[in-house]
C-alpha positions in Angstrom: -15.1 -10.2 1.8 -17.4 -13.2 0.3 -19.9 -15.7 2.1 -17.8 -18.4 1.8 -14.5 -17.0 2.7 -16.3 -15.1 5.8 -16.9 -18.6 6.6 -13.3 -20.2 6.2 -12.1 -17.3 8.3 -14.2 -18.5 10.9 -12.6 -22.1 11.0 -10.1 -21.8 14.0 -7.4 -24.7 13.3 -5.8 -26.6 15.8 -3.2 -29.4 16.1 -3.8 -32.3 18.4 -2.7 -36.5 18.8 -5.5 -38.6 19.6 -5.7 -40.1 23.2 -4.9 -43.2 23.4 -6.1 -43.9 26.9 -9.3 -42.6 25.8 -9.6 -44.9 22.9 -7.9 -48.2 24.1 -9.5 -50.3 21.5 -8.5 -48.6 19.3 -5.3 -48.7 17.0 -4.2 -44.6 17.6 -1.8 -43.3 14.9 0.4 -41.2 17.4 1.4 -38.4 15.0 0.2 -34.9 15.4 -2.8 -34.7 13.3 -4.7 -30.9 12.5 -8.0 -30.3 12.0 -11.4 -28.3 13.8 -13.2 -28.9 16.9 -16.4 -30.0 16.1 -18.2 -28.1 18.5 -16.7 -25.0 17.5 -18.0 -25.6 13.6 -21.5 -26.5 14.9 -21.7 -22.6 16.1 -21.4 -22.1 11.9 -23.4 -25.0 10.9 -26.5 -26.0 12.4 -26.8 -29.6 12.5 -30.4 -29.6 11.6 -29.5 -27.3 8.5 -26.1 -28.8 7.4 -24.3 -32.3 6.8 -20.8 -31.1 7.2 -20.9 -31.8 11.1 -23.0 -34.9 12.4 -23.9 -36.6 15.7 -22.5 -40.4 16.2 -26.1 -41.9 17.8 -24.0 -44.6 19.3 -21.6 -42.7 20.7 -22.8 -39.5 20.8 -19.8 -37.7 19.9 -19.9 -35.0 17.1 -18.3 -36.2 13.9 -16.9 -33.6 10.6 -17.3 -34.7 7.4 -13.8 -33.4 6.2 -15.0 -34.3 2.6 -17.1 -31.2 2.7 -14.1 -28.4 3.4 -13.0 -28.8 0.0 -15.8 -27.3 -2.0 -15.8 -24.5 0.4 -12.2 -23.8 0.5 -12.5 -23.3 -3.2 -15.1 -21.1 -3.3 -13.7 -19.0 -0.5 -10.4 -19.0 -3.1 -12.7 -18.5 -6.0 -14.2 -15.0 -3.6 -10.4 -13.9 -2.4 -9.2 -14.6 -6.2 -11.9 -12.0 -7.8 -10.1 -9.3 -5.0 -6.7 -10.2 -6.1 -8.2 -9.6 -10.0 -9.1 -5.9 -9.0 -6.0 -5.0 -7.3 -3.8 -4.2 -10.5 -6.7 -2.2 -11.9 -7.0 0.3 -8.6 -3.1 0.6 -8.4 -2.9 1.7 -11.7 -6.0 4.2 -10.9 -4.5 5.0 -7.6 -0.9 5.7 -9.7 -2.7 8.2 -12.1 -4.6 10.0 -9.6 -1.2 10.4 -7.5 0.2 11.9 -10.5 -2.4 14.1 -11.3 -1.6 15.8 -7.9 2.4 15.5 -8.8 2.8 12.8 -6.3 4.4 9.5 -6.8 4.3 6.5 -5.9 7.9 6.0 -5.4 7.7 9.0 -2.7 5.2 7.6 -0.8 6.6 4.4 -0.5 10.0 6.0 0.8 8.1 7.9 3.3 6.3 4.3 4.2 9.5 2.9 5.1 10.4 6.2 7.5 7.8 5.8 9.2 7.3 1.9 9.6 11.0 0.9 8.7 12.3 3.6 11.6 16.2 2.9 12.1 15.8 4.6 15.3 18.2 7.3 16.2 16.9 9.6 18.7 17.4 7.8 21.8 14.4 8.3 24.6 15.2 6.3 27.4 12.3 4.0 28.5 11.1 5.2 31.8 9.9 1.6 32.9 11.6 -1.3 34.5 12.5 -2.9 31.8 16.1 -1.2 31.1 15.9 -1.2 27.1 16.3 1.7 25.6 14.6 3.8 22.4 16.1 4.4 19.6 13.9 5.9 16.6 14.3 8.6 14.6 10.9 9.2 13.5 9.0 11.7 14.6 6.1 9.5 15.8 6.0 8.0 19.6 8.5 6.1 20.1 8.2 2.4 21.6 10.3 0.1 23.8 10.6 -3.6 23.6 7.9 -3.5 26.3 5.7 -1.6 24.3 5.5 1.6 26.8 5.5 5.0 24.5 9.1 6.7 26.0 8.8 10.2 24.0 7.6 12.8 21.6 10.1 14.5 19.4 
């Protein structure tokens, strides 16, 4: 998509508390705090190269400089943003060369729904333990709850 979205995509989130028994000098706010493992964004950002993740020489742990994720969560918005701009542009070219083959939109959309929405009436029996049963009148495989394919119309 963009450099700096590519990026943000990489960031994997997660939601932790600190650990109190591991910090016992320390006052710990025991809420549910979110943020990135620091190891994880040193695989993106070299320490030697970047600032955004730093080593604590005293205590050796890897630190983030939070400040930093804001001018890169812009510009990955800023890269995402010029997409979004296009979109309106190819729909309306994608509309006229639908037409120009005497195809609408409205149809394809309608057949979209068949095919994804699939109110399910043709009733293949799943073959598998798991005693649910199919119900899809597409003609598509069908699929269980388990996710094993139960027929072919």
């Amino acid at each position: 998509m963009g450099e700096y979205s590519d990026l943000v995509k990489r960031f994997k989130i997660v939601k932790f508390k600190y650990d109190q028994d591991r910090h016992p000098d320390h006052n710990i706010d025991e809420r549910i705090f979110f943020g990135v493992i620091a190891q994880d964004l040193v695989k993106i950002f070299n320490l030697e190269e970047y600032s955004i993740v730093s080593q604590d020489l005293d205590s050796k742990y890897l630190k983030i400089d939070y400040n930093q994720f804001s001018p890169l969560l812009i510009k990955a918005v800023q890269e995402i943003l010029e997409i979004v701009e296009l979109i309106p542009d190819l729909l309306e070219k994608i509309e006229l060369l639908l037409n120009k083959y005497g195809i609408t939109s409205k149809e394809i959309i309608k057949k979209d729904k068949e095919i994804d929405g699939c109110a399910c009436q043709c009733n293949y029996s799943c073959t598998c333990q798991c005693n649910y049963s199919c119900t899809c009148n597409c003609y598509y495989h069908c699929t269980c709850q388990c996710n094993n394919q139960v027929g072919n119309k």
